[in-house]
N, C-alpha and C positions, 0 to 999 in steps of 0.2 A: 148262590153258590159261586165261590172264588177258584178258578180254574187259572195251571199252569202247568207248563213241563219244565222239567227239571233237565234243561240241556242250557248249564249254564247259570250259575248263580241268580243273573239279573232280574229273570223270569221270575223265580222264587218272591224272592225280596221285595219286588213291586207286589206280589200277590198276597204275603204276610203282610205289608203297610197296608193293604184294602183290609185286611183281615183285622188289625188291630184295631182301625176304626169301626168295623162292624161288632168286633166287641162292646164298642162303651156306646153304639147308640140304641136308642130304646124304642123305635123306631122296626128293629129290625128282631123279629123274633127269635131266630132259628138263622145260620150263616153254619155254611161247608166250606172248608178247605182241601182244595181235591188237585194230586199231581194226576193229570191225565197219563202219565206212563208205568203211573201205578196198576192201570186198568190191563194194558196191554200185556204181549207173551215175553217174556226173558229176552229172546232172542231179537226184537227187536226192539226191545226197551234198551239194552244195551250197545243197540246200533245206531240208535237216533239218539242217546244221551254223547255216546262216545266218540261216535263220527267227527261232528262238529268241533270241538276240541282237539282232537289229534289233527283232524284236517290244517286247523291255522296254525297250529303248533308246529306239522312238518311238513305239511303244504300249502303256504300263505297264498303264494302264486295260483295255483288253484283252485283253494276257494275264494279267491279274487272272480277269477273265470266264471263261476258257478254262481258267485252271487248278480254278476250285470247279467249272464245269460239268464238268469230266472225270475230278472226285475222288468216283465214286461206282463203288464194288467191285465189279467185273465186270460192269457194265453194257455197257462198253465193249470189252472183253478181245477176244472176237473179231475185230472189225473191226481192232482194231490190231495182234495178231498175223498178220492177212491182211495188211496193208499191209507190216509188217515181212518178211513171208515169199515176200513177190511180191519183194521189191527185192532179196534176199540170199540167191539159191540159190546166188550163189561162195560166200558165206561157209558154208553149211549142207555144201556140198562140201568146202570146207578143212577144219571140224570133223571129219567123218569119216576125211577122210585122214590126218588126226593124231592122231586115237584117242583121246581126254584119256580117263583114269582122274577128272578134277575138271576142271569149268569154276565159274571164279570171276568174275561180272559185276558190273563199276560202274557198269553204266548199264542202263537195262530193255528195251532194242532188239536186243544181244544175249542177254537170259535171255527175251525173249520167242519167241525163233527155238529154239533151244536147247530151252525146254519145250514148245512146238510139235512139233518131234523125237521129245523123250522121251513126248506123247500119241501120235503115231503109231508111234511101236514104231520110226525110224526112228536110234535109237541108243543104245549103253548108254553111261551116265558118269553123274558125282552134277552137281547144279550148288546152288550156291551165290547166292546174290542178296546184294547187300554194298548195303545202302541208306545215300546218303552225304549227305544230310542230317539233321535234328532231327525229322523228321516223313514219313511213312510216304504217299505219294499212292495213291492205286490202280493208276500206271501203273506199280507196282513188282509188282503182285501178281502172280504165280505159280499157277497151279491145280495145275500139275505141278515139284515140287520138292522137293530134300533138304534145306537147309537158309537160314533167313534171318538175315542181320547187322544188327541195328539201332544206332542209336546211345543211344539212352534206356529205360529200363522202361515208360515209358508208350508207346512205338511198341510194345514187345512185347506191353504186354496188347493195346493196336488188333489187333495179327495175333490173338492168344489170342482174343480174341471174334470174329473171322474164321474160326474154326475152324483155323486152322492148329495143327497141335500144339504142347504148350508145348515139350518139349524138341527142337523141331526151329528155336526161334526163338531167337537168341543175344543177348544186349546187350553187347555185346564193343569197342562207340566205330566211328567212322570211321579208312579206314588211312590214315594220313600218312607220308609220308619219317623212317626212323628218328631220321635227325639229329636228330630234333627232340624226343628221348629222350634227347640225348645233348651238351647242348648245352653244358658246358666251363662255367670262371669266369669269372664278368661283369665282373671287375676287369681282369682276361686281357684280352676281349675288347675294352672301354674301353680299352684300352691301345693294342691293336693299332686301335684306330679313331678314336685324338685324341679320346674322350671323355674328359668329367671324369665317373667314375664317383659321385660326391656329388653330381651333379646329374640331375634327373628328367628323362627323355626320352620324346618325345613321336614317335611312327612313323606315318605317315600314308600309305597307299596311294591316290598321285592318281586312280588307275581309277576310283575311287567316286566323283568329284563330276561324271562325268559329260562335258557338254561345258561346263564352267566354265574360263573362260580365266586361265594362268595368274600376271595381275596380280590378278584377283578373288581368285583361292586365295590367293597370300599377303597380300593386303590383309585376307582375312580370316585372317588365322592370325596375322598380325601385334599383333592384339588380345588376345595373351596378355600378360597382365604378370607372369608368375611365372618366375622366370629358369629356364631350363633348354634342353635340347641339342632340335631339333626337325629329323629325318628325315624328308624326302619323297621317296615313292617313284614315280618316272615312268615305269617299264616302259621299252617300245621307242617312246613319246610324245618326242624328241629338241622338238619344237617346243613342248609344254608346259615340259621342262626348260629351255629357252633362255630362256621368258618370267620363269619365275619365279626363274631366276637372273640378270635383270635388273633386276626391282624390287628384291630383294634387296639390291642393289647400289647402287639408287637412293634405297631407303630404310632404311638399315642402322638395328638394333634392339639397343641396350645388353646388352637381360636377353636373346635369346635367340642361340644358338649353331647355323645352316643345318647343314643337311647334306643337300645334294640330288642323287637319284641315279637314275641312267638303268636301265638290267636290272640287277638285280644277283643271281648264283648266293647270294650270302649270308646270304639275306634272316632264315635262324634263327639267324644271329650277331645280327643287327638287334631281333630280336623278343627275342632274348635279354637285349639289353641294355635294352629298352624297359618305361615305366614305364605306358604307355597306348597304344593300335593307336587309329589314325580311320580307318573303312574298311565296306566292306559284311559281313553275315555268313552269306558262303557257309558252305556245309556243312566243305568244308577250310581255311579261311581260319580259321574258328570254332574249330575242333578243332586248329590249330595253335596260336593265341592260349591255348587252354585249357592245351596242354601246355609252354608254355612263362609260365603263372601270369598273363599278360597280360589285363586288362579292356580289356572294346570300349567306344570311342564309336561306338553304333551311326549309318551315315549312310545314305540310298539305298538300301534294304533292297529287295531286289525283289518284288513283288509275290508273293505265293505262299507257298516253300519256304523263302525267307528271311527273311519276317515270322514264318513257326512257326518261326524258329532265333534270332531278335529273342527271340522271346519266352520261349523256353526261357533265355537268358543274361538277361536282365532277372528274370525269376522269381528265380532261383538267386543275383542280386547279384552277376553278374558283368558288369555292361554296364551306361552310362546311352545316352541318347536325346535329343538335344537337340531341343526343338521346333523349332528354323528354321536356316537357317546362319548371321541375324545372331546369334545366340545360342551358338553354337558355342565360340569363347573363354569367353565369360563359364563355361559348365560343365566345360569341359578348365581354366580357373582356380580353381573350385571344388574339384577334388579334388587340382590341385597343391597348395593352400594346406591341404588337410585329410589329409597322411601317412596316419594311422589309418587315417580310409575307407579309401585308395586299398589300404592293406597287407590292410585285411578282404577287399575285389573283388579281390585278387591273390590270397590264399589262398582265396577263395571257386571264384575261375576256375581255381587249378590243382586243387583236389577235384574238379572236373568230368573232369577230363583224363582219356584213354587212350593213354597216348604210344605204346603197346607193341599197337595195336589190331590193326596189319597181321600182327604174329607171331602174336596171339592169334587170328586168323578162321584164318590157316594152320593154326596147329597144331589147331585143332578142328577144318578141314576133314578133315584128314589120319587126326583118333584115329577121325572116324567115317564112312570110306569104305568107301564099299558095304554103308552100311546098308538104302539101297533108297528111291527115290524113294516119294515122300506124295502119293496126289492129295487134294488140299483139293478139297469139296463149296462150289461156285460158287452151288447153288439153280435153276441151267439146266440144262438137257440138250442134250446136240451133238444131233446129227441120227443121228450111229452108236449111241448110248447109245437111241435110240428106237425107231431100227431092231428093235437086240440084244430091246429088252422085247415089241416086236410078234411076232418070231419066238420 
């Protein structure tokens, strides 16, 4: 069983890459794909999908606040497995009736439910924790668990000094949709998409600037003077793509070549063909860029999970940072004009990569099932564990 909540695309998408490979292996009979907020009642499925997203949307500063106060190891662990386990007895019910031999979780609402279970004796199966950022929060931890997924060595030593066992901790990447292991020749794909492959292109996912209207966006992107192909990406935003396919229009630019696009299934034909990503650096968003050798301009990083994934691709010379968005052209010109760099931050960014991360958590889940859940020592004692010493 592949469990996530859907607060937030990322969760999803790492949960469909585990899913896609448990399709073609043969190995695994029977595979569930389960959004745990599916379980739950309206009213808080709607609270805890939507909270989070409005919150950094119109209060960054405060869920700035709310993420270091809740990043301290098992301080909290009870209270939010009560909350998790008040709201999801469908789901705690659907687990059982499906028996998983492995639960594999992208999000910690269902590994919180799940090892909740496995302390009360209330079921056997191994679970997994697949952590899908650069950085390890507390609301990831587990006290009862067989194994964890990180994306970096340094999350693994953070769990290794948490007491969790080293070989129960894996550095195996975030999973991503395989396609993007597999992503074809760039000449190919310039071809099939009226690019001129001799020239550098520039991929921009609108999502990241927020509510910035679209004449402001290309008045600022318009500030490039390095000739080359420039892809924006507008999601299901149909009224940003209208606006900035009218400036466009009103102010046509020699050296660069538009290319603006509404949803598009394609998007690791795009990244494949791209010489630079401008965008936020989610945990999947990051790890796709990495497997397809692309450097970030990091933009709108979100407070949190995604300044420690900022800073992971800035250390490693796989990502700049522009100080402002009047400034924005001026450093996406700097590295058009400087090839070298830009080839060192592309081979820097695909050494980072785990394109094959989703097969790689499978197939470790799989060589080591039913080796027996770990409880890691929290430092607290439940009220049973005090009971058991008084008797």
């Amino acid at each position: 069983m592949i469990l996530y909540a859907n607060a937030g695309n990322g969760h999803r998408r790492a949960a469909e890459a585990l899913a896609a490979v448990c399709e073609k292996d043969e190995r695994i009979s029977e595979y569930k794909l389960v959004d745990a907020l599916d379980y739950t009642n309206k009213v808080f499925q709607e609270l805890y999908a939507n909270l989070y997203i409005e919150a950094v949307k119109k209060a960054p500063l405060l869920w700035s606040m709310a993420f270091d106060d809740s990043d301290q190891p098992w301080v909290r662990e009870k209270g939010r497995m009560l909350m998790h386990r008040l709201h999801s007895h469908p789901l705690a019910k659907e687990i059982k009736k499906f028996q998983p031999d492995l639960c594999l979780c992208t999000h910690f609402m269902p590994s919180d439910i799940i090892s909740t279970m496995l302390r009360e004796d209330d079921i056997q199966t191994d679970l997994g924790v697949v952590v899908t950022d650069y950085y390890v929060h507390a609301s990831w931890l587990e006290s009862f668990v067989n194994r964890v997924y990180v994306a970096k060595e340094e999350s693994r030593e953070q769990l290794v000094r948490l007491k969790f066992p080293p070989k129960r901790v894996k550095t195996l990447g975030i999973p991503i949709d395989p396609m993007f292991g597999n992503l074809g020749d760039r000449n190919e794909l310039c071809a099939k998409h009226g690019i001129d492959p001799a020239l550098p292109m520039v991929l921009l996912s609108a999502g990241a600037f927020g509510v910035m209207s679209g004449d402001d966006m290309a008045q600022m992107l318009s500030g490039i003077s390095s000739p080359c192909h420039l892809a924006v990406v507008c999601g299901n935003n149909k009224k940003l793509k209208e606006q900035i396919e009218k400036y466009i229009a009103g102010n046509p630019a020699e050296n660069i070549t538009y290319h603006i696009l509404g949803f598009t299934k394609e998007m690791h034909e795009w990244m494949a063909m791209a010489s630079l990503f401008i965008g936020k650096p989610g945990g999947l968003s990051t790890s796709e860029c990495l497997a397809c050798g692309l450097p970030m301009v990091i933009w709108n990083p979100i407070p949190g999970q995604e300044v420690f994934n900022s800073i992971y691709l800035l250390e490693n010379g796989a990502a700049i940072s522009p100080d402002s968005v009047s400034t924005l052209s001026f450093r996406i010109d700097q590295l058009l004009k400087n090839p070298e760099k830009l080839k060192r931050m592309q081979e820097s960014a695909k050494a980072l990569s785990r394109p094959d991360a989703a097969r790689a958590i499978v197939d470790d889940a799989i060589e080591h099932l039913g080796e027996g859940v770990v409880r890691i020592p929290t430092g607290k004692k439940g009220l049973r564990d005090r009971l058991r010493e008084r008797l």
